[in-house]
C-alpha positions as CSV (number, residue, x, y, z in Angstrom):
1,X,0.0,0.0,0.0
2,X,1.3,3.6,-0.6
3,X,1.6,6.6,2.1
4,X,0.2,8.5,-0.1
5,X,-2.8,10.4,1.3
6,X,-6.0,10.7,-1.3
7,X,-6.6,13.8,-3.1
8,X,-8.9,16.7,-1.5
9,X,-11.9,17.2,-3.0
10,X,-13.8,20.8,-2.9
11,X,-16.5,21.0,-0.2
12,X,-20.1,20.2,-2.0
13,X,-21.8,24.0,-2.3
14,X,-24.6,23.8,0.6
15,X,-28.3,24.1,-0.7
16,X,-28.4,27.8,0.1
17,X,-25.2,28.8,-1.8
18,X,-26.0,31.0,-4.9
19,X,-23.6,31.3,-8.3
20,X,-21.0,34.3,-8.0
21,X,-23.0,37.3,-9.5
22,X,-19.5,37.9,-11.8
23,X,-20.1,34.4,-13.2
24,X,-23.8,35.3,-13.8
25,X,-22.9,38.8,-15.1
26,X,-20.5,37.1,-17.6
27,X,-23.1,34.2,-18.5
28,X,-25.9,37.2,-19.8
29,X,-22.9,39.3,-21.0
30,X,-21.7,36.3,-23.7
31,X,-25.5,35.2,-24.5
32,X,-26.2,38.9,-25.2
33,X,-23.1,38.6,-27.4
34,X,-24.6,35.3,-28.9
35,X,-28.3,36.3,-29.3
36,X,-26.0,39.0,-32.4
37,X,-26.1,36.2,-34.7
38,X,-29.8,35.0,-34.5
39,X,-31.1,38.5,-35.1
40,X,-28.8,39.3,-38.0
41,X,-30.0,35.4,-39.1
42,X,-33.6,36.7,-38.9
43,X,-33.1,39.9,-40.9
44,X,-31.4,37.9,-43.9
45,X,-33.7,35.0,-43.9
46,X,-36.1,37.6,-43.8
47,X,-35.2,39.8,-46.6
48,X,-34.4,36.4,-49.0
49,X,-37.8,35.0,-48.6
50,X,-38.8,39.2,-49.1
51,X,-37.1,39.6,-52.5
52,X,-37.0,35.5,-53.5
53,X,-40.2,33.5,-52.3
54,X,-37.9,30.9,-50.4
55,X,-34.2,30.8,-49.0
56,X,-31.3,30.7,-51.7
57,X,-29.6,27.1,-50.8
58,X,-26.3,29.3,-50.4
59,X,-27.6,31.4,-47.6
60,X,-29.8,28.7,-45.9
61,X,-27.2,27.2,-43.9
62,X,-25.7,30.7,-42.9
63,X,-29.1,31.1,-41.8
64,X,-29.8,27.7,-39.7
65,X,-26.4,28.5,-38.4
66,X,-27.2,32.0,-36.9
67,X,-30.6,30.6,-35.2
68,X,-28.7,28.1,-33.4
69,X,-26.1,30.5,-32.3
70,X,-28.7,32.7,-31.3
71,X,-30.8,30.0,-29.7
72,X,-28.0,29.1,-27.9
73,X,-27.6,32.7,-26.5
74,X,-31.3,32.9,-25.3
75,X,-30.8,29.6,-23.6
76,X,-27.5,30.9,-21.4
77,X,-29.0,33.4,-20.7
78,X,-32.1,32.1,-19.3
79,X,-29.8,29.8,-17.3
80,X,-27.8,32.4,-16.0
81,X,-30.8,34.0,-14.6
82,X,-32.5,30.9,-13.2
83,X,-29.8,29.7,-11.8
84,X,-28.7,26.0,-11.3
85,X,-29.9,24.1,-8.5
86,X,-27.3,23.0,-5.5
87,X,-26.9,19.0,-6.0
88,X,-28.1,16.9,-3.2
89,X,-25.9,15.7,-1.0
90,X,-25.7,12.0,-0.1
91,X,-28.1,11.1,2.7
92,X,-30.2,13.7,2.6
93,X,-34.3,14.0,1.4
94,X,-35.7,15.9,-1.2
């Protein structure tokens, strides 16, 4: 057997402890940055179906790209505002 002692683990975060409000600041701050992408998507999906009737195949996936992006944005920062939940520690009830 080794001497060696096992590795220390960070303490579990206690059910009341809330994300740093820099972390959350930076979460809405980068989906702001993302939700760019999805509204620029928008306008020139928009003004090709305007002008063409449908979406030119060379723009489409620019398009599809740009709504994920910006979905993607709208979804961090929804979860920067809710929060995430504290896991449950071993032993304990619900």
């Amino acid at each position: 057997m080794s001497d060696t002692p096992p590795p220390v683990l960070p303490p579990l975060p206690t059910p009341g402890q809330a994300r740093s409000g820099c972390l959350t600041a930076l979460m809405v701050v980068a989906g702001i940055i993302m939700l760019l992408p999805g509204l620029c998507a928008l306008l020139f999906g928009g003004i090709s179906i305007s002008e063409g009737g449908k979406i030119d195949s060379d723009i489409a996936p620019l398009v599809f790209l740009g709504l994920v992006v910006g979905i993607g944005g709208a979804v961090l920062i929804w979860a920067a505002i809710k929060g995430r939940k504290a896991p449950v520690h071993p032993g304990t009830q619900t």
